[in-house]
DSSP file (Angstrom, degrees, kcal/mol; ACC not computed):
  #  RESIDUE AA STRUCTURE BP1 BP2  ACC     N-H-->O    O-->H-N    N-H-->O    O-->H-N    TCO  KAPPA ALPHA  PHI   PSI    X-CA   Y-CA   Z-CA
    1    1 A X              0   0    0      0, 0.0    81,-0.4     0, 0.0     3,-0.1   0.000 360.0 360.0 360.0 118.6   26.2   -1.7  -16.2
    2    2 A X        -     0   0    0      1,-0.1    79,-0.0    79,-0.1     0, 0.0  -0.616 360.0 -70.6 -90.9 171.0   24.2    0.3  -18.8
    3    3 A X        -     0   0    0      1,-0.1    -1,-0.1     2,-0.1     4,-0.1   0.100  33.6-163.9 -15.7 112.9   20.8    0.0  -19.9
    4    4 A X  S    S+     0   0    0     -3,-0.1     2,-0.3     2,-0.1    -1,-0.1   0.752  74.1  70.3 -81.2 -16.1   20.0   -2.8  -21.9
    5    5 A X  S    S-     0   0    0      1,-0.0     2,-0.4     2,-0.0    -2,-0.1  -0.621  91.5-114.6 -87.7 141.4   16.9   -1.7  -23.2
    6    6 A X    >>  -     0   0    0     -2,-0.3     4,-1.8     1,-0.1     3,-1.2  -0.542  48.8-103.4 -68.5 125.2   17.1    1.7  -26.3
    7    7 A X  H 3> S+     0   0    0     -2,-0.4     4,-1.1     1,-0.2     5,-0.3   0.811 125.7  58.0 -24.9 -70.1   15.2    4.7  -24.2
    8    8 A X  H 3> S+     0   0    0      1,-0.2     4,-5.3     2,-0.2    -1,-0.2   0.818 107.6  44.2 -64.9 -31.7   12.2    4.3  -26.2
    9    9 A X  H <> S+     0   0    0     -3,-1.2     4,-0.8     2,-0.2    -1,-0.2   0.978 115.5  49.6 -43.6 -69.3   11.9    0.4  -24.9
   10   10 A X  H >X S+     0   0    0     -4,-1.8     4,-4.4     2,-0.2     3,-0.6   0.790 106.6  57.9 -32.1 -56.8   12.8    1.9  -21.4
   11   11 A X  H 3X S+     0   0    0     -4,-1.1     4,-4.0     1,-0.3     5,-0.3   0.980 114.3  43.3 -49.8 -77.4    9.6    4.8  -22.1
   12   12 A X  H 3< S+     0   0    0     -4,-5.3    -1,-0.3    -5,-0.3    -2,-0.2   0.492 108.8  51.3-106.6  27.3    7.4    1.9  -22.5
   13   13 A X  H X< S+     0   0    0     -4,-0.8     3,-2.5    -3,-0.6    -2,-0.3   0.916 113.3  39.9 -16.8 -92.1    8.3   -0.1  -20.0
   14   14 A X  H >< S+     0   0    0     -4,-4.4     3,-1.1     1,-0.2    -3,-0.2   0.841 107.7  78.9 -65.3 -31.4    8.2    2.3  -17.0
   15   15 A X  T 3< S+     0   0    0     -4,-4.0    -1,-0.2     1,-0.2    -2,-0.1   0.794  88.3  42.8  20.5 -85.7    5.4    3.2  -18.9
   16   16 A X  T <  S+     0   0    0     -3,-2.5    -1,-0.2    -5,-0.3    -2,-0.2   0.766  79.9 111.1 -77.5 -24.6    3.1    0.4  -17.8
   17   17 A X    <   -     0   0    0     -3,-1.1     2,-0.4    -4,-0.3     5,-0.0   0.128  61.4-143.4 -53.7 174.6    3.8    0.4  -14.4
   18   18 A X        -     0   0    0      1,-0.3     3,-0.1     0, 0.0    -2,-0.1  -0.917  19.9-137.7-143.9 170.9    0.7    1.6  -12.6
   19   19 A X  S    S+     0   0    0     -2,-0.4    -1,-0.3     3,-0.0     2,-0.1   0.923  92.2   6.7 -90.1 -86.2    0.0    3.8   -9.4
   20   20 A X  S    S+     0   0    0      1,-0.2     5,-0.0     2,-0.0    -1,-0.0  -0.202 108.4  53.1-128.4-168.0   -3.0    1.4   -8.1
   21   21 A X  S    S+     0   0    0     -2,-0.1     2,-0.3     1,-0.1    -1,-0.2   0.971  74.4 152.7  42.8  61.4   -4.5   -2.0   -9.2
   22   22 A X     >  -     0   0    0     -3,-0.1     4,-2.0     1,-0.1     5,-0.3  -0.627  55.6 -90.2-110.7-178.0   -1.1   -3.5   -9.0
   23   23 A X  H  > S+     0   0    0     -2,-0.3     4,-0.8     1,-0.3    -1,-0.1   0.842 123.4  28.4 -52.6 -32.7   -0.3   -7.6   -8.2
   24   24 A X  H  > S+     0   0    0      1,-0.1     4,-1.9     3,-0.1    -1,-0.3   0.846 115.2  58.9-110.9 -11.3    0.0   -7.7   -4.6
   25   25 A X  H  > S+     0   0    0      2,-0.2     4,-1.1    -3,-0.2    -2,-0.2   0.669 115.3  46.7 -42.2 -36.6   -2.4   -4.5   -4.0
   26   26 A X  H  X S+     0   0    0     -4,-2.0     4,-4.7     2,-0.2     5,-0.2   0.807 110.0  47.4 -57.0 -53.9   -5.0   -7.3   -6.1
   27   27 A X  H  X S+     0   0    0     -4,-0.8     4,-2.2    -5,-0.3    -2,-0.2   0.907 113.6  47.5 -92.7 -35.2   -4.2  -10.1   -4.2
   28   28 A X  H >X S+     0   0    0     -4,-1.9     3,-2.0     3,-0.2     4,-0.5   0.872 112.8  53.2 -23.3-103.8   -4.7   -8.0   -0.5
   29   29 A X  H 3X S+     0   0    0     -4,-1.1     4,-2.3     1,-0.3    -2,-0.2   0.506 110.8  43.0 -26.8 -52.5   -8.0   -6.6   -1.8
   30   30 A X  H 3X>S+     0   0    0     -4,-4.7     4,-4.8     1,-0.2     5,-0.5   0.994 112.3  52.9 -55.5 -46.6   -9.5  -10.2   -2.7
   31   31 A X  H <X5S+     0   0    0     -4,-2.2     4,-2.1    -3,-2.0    -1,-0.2   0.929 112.5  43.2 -59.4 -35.9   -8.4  -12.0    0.5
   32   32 A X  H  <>S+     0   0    0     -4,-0.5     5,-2.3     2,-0.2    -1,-0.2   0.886 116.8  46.9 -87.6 -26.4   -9.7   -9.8    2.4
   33   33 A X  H ><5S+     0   0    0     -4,-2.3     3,-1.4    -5,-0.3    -2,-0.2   0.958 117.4  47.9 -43.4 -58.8  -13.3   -9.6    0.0
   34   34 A X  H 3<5S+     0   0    0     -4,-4.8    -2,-0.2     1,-0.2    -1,-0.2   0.831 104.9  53.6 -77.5 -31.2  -13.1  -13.0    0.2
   35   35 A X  T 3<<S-     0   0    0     -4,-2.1    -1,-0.2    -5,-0.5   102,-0.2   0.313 125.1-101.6 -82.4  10.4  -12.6  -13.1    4.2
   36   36 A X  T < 5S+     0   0    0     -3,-1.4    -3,-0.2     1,-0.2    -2,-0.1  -0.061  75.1 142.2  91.8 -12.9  -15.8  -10.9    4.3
   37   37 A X      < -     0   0    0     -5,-2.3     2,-0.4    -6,-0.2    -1,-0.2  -0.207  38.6-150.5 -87.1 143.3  -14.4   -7.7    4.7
   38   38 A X        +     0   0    0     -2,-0.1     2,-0.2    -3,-0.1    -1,-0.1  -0.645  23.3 157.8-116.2 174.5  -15.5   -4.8    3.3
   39   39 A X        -     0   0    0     -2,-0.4     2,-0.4    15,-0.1    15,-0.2  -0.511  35.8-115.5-141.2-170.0  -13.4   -1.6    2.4
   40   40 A X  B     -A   53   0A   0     13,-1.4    13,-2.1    -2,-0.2     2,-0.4  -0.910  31.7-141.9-130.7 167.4  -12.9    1.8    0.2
   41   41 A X  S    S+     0   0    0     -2,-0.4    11,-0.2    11,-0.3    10,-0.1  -0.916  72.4   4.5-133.2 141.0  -10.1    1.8   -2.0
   42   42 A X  S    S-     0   0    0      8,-0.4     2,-0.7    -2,-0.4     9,-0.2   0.449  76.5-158.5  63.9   5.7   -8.1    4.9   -2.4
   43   43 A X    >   -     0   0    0      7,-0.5     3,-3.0     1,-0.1     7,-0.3  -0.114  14.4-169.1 -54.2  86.1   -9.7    6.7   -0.1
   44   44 A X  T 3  S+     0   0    0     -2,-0.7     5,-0.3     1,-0.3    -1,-0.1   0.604  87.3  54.0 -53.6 -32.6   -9.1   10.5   -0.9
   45   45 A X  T 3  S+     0   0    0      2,-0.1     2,-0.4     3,-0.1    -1,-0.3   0.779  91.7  74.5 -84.6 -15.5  -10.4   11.5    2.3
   46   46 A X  S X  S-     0   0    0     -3,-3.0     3,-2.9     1,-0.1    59,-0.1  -0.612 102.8 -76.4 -68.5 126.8   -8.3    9.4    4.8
   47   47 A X  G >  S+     0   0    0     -2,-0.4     3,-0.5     1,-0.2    -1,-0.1  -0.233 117.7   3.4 -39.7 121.9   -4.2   10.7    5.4
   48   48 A X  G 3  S-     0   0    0      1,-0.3    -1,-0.2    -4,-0.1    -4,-0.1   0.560 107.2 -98.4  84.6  21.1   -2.5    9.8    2.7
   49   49 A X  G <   -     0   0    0     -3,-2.9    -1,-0.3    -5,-0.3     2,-0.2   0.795  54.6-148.8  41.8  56.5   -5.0    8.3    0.6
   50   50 A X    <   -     0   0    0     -3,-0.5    -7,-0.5    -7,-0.3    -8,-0.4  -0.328  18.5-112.9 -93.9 149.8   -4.4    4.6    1.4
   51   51 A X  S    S+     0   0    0     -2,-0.2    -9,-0.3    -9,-0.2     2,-0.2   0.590 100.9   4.7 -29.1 -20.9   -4.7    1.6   -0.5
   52   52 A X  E    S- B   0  61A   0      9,-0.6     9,-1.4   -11,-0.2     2,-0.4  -0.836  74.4-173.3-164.6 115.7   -7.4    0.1    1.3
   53   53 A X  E     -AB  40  60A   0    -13,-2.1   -13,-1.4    -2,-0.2     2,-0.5  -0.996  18.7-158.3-145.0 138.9   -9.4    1.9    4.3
   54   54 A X  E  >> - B   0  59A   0      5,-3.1     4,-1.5    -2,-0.4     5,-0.8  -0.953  13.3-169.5-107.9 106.5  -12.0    0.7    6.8
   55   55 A X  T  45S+     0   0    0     -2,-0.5     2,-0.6     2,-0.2    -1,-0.1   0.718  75.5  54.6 -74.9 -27.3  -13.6    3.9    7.9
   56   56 A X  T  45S+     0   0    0      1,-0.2     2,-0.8    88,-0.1    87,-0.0   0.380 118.5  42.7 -87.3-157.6  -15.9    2.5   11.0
   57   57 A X  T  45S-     0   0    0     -2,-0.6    -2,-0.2     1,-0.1    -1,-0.2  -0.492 103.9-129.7-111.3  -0.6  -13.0    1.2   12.2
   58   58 A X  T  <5 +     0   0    0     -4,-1.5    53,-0.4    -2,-0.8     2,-0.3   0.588  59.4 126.5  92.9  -8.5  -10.3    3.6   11.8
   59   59 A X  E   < -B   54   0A   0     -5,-0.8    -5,-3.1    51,-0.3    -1,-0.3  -0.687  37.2-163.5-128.1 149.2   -7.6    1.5   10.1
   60   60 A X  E     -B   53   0A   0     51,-1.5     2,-0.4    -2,-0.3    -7,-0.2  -0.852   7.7-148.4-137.9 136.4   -5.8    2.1    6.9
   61   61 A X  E     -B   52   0A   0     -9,-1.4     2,-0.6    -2,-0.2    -9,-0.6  -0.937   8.1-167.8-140.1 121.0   -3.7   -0.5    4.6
   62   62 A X  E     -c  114   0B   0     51,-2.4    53,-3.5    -2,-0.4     2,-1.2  -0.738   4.5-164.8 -97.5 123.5   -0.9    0.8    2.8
   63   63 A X  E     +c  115   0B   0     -2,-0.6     2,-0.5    51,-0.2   -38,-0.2  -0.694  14.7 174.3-122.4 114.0    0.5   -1.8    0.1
   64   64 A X  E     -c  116   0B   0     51,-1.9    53,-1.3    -2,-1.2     2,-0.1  -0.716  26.2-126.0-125.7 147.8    3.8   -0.9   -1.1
   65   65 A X     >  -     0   0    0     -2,-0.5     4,-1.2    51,-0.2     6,-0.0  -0.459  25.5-117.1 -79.6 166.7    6.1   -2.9   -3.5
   66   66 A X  T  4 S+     0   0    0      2,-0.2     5,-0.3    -2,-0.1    -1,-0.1   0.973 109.3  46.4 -56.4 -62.4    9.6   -3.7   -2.6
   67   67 A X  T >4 S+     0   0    0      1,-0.2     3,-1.8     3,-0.2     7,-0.0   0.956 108.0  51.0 -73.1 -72.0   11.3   -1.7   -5.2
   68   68 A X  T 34 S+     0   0    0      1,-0.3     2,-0.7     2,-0.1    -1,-0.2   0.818 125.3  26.2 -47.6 -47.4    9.3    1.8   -5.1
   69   69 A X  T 3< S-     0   0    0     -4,-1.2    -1,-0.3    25,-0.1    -2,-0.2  -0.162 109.3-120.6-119.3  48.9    9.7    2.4   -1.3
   70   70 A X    <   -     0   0    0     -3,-1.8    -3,-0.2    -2,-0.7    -4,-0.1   0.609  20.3-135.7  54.2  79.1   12.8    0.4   -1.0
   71   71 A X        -     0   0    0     -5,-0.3     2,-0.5     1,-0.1    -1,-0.1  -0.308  33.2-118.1 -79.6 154.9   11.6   -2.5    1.6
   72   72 A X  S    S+     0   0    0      1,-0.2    -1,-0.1    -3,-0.0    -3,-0.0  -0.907  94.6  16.2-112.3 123.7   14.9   -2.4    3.9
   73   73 A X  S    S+     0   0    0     -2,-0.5     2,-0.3     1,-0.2    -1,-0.2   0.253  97.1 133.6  97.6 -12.1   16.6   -5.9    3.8
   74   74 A X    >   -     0   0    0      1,-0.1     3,-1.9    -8,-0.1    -1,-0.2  -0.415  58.0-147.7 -81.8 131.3   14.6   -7.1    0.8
   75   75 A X  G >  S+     0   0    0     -2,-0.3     3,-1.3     1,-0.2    -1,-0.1   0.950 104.5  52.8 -45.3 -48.6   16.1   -9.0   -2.4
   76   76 A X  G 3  S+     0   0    0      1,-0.2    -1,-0.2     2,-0.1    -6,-0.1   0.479  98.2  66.0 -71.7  -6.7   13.0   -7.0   -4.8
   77   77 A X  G <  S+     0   0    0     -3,-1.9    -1,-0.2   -11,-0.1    -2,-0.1   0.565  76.6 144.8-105.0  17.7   14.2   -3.6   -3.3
   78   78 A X    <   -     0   0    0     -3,-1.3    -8,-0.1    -4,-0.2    -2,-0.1   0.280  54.7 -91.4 -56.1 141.0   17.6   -4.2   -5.3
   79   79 A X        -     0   0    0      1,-0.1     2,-0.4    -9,-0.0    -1,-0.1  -0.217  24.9-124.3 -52.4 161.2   19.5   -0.6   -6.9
   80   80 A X        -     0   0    0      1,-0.2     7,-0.1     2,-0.1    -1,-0.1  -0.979  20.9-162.5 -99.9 111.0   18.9    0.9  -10.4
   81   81 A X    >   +     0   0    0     -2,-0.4     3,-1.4     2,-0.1    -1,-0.2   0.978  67.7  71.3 -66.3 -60.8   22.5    1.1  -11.8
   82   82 A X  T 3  S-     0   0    0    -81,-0.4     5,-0.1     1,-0.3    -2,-0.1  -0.051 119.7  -2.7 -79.0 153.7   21.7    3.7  -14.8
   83   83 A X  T >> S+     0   0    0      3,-0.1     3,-2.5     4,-0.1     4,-1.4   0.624  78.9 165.3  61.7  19.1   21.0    6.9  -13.6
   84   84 A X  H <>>S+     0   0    0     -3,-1.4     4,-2.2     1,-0.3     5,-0.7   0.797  72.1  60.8 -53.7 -49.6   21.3    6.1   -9.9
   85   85 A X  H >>5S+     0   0    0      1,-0.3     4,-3.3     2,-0.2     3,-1.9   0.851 105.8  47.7 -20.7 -70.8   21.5    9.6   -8.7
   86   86 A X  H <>5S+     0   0    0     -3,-2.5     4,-1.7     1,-0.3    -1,-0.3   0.880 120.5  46.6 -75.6 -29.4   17.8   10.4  -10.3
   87   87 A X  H 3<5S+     0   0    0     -4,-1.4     4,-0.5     1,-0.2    -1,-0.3   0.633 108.3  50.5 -89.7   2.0   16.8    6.8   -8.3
   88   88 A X  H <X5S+     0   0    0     -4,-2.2     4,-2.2    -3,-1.9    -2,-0.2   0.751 109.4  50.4-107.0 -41.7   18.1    7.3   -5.4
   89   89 A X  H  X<S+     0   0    0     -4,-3.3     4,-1.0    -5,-0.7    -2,-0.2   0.945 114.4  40.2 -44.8 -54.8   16.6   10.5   -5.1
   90   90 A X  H  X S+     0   0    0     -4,-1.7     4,-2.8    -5,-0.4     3,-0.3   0.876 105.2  65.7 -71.7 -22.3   13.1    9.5   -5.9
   91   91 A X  H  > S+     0   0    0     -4,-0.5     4,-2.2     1,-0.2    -1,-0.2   0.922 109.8  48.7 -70.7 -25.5   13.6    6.1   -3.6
   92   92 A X  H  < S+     0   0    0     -4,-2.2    -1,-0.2     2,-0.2    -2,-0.2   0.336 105.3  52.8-105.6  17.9   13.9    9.1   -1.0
   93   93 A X  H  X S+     0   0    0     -4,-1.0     4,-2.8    -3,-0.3    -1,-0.2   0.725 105.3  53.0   7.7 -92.4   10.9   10.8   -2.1
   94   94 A X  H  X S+     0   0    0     -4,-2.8     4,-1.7     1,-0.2    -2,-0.2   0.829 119.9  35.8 -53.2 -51.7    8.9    7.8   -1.7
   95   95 A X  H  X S+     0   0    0     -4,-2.2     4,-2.3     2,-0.2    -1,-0.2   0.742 111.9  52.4 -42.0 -54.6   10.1    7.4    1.8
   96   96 A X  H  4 S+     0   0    0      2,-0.2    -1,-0.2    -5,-0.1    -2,-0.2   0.891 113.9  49.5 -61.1 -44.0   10.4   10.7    2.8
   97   97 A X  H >X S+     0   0    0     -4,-2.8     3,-4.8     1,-0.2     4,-1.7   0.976 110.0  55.8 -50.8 -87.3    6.4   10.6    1.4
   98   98 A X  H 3X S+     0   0    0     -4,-1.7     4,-2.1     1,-0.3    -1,-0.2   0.535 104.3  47.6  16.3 -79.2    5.7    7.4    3.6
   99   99 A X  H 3< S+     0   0    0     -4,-2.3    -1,-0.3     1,-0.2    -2,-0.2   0.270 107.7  58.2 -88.1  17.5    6.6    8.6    6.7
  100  100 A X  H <> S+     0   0    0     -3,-4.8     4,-2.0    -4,-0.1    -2,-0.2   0.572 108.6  40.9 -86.6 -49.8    4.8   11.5    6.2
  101  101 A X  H  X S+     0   0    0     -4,-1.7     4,-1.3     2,-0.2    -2,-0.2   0.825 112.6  56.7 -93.8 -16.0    1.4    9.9    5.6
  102  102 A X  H  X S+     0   0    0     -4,-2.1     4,-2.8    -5,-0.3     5,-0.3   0.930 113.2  38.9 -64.6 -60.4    2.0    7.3    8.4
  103  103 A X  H  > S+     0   0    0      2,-0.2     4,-2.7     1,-0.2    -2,-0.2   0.885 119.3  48.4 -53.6 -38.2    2.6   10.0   11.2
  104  104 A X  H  < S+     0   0    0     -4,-2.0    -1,-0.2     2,-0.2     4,-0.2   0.963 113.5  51.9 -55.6 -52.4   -0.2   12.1    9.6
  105  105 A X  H ><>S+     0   0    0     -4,-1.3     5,-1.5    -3,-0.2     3,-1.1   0.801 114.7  36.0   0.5 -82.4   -2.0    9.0    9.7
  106  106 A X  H ><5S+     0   0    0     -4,-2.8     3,-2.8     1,-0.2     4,-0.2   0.920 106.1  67.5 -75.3 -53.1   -1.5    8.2   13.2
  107  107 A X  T 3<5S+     0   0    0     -4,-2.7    -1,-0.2    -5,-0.3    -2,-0.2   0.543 100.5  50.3 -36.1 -15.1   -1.7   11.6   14.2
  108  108 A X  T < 5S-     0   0    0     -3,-1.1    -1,-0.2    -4,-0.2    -2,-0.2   0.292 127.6 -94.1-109.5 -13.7   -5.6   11.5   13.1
  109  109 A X  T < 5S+     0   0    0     -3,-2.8     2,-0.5     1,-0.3    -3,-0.2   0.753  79.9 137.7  98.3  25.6   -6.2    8.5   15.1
  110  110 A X      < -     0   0    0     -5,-1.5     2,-0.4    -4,-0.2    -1,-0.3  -0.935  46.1-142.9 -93.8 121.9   -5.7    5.8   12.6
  111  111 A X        -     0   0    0     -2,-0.5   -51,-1.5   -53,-0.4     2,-0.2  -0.723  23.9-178.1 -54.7 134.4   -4.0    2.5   12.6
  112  112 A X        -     0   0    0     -2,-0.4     2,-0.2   -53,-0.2   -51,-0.2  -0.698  12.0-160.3-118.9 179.6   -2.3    1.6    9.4
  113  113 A X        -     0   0    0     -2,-0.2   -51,-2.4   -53,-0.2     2,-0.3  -0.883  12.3-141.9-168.8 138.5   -0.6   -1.5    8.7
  114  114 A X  E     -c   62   0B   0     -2,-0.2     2,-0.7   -53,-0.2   -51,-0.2  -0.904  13.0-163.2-112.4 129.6    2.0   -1.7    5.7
  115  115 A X  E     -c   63   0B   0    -53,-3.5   -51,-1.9    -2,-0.3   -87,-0.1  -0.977  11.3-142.2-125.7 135.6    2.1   -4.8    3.7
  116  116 A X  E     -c   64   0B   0     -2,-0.7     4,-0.4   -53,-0.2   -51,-0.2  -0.117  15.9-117.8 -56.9 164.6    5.0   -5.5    1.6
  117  117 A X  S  > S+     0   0    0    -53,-1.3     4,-0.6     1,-0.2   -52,-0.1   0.782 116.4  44.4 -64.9 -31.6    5.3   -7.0   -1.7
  118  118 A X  H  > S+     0   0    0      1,-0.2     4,-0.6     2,-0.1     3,-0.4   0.805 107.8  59.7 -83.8 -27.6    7.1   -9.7   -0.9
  119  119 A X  H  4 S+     0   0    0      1,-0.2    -1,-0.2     2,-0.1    -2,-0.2   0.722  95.5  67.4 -78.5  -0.2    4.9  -10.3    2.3
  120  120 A X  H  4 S+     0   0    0     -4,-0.4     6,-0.2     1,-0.2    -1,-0.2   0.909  87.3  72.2 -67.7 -29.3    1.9  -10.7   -0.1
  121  121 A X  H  < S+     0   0    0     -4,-0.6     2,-1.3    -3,-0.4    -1,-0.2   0.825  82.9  66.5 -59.1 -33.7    3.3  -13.8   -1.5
  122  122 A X    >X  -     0   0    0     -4,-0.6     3,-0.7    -3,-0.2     4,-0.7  -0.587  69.5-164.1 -92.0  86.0    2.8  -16.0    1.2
  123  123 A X  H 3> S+     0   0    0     -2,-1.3     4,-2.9     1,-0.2    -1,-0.1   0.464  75.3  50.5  21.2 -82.5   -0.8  -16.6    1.9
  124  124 A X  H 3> S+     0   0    0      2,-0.2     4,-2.0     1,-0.2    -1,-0.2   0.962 116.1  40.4 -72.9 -50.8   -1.3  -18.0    4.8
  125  125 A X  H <4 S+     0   0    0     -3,-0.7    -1,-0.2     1,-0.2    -2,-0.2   0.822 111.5  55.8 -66.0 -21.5    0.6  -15.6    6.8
  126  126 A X  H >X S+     0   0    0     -4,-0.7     3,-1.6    -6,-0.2     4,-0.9   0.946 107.3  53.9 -73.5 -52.3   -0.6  -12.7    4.8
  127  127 A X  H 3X S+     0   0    0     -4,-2.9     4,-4.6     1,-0.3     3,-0.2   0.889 113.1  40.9 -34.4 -67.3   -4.4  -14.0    5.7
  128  128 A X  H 3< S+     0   0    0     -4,-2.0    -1,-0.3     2,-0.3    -2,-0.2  -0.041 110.6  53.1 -97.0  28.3   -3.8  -14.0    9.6
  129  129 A X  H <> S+     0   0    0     -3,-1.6     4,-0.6    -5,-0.1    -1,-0.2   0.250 113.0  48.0-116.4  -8.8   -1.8  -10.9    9.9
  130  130 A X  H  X S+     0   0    0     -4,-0.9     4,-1.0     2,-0.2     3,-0.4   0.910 115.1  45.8 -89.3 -70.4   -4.7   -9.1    8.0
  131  131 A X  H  X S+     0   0    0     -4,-4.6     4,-4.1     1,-0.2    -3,-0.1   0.934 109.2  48.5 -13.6 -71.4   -7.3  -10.7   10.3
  132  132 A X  H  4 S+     0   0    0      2,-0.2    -1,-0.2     1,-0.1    -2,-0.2   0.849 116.0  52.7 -74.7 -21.1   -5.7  -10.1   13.3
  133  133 A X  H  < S+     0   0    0     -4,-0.6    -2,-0.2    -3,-0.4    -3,-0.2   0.954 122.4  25.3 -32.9 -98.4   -5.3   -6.1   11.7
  134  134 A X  H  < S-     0   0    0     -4,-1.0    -2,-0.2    -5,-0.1    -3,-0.2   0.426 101.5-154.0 -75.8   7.0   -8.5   -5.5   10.9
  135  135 A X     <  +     0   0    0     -4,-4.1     3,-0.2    -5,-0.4    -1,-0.1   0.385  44.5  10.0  54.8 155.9  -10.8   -7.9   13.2
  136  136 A X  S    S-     0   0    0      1,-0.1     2,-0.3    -4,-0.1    -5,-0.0   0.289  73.9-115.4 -15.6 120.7  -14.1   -9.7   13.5
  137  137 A X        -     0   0    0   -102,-0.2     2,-0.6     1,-0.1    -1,-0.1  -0.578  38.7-127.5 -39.6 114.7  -15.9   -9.6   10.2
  138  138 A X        -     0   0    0     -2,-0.3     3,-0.3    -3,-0.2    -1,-0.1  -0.579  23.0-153.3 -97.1 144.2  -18.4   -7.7   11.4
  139  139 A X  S    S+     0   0    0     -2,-0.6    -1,-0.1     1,-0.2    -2,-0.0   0.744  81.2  61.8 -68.7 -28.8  -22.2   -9.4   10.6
  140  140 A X  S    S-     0   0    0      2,-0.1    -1,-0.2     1,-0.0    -2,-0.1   0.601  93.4-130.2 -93.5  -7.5  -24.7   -6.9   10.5
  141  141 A X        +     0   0    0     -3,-0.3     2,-0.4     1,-0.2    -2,-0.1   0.885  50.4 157.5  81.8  13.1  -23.2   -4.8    7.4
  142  142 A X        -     0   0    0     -4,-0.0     2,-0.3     0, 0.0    -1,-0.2  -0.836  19.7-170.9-105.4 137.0  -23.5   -1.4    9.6
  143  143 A X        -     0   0    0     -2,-0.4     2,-0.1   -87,-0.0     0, 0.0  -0.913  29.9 -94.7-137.5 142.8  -21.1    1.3    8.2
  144  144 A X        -     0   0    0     -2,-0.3     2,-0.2     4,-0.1   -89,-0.1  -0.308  36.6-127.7 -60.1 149.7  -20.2    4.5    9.6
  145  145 A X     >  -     0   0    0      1,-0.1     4,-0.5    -2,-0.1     5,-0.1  -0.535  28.4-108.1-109.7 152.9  -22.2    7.5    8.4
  146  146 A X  H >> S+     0   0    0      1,-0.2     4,-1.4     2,-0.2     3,-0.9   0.894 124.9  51.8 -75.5 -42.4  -20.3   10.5    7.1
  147  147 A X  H 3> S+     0   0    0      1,-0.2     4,-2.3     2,-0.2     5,-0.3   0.968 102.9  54.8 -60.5 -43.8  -21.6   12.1   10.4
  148  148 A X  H 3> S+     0   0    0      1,-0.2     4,-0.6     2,-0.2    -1,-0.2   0.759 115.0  40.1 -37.8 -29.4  -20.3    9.3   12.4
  149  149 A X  H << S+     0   0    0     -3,-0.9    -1,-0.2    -4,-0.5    -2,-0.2   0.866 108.4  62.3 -89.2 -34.4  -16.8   10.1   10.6
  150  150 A X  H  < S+     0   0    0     -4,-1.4    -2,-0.2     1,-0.2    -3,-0.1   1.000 103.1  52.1 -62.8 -66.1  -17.4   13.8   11.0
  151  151 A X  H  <        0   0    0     -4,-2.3    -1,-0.2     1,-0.3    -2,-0.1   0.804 360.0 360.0 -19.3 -57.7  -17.4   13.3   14.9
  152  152 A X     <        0   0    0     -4,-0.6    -1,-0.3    -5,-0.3    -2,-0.1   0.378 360.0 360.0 -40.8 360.0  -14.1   11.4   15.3
C-alpha cells in the first residue's frame, strides 16, 4: 500500500517523534515520583544510557515503544509497508542496539527491567511490577556518592 501522506507531510510527521519525554516514558516517570521514588533520567554514565536509573541501587529502566524495538507478539509493533527494506533494517538496529546495552548492562552488575509501551497502559499492573523492581521507598533520602559508585 503506498504512502498516504506527500513526503513533506511524511518529513513532519517523523519529524515530531522524540528520542525521550515520550507518553509511556511520562507516565513510568510520574508513577514512580508519585510512589516516592527517586531517579536520574538519561543517565549518560550508566550502560546504555537508560531511561530511568537508580544509581544506589544498581537498577536501570529501559522504556521502549512497541513499534521502534518491535515488542515481539504485539499489535503496536505492526510493519511499515513503504520502504520496508529501510524499516526492517533499522527495526534491527534498534534490537541489535538493545541487546547490546542489556548484556553490557548486566555485565556491569546492573538489573534493568524493560517496560513496554503497551505494558504502560495498564496501571495497576504497571505500579506493582515497578515496585516489586525497584523496592522499598527508601525513607531517609541517602543517595550514593560518586565515590560510592566509583567503588562498585
Amino acid at each position: 500500500m503506498p504512502d498516504r501522506l506527500t513526503p513533506e507531510q511524511r518529513s513532519k510527521l517523523m519529524s515530531r517523534i522524540r528520542r525521550a519525554d515520550t507518553a509511556p516514558e511520562l507516565a513510568v516517570r510520574r508513577m514512580l515520583h508519585r510512589l516516592g521514588y527517586r531517579f536520574r533520567l538519561q543517565w549518560k554514565a550508566a550502560p546504555g544510557r537508560p531511561d530511568v536509573a537508580f544509581p544506589g541501587r544498581r537498577k536501570m529502566i529501559f522504556v521502549h515503544g512497541c513499534f521502534w524495538h518491535q515488542h515481539p507478539g504485539c499489535r503496536l509493533a505492526g510493519e511499515h509497508k513503504p520502504r520496508s527494506d529501510f524499516w526492517k533494517a533499522k527495526f534491527e538496529r534498534n534490537r541489535a542496539r538493545d541487546a547490546r546495552d542489556l548484556a553490557r548492562a548486566q555485565a556491569d552488575g546492573w538489573e534493568v527491567l524493560t517496560v513496554w509501551e503497551c505494558e504502560a497502559r495498564d496501571i495497576g499492573a504497571l505500579e506493582a511490577r515497578l515496585r516489586s523492581f525497584v523496592g522499598p521507598v527508601r525513607q531517609d533520602r541517602s543517595y550514593a556518592s560518586s565515590e560510592d559508585l566509583a567503588r562498585r
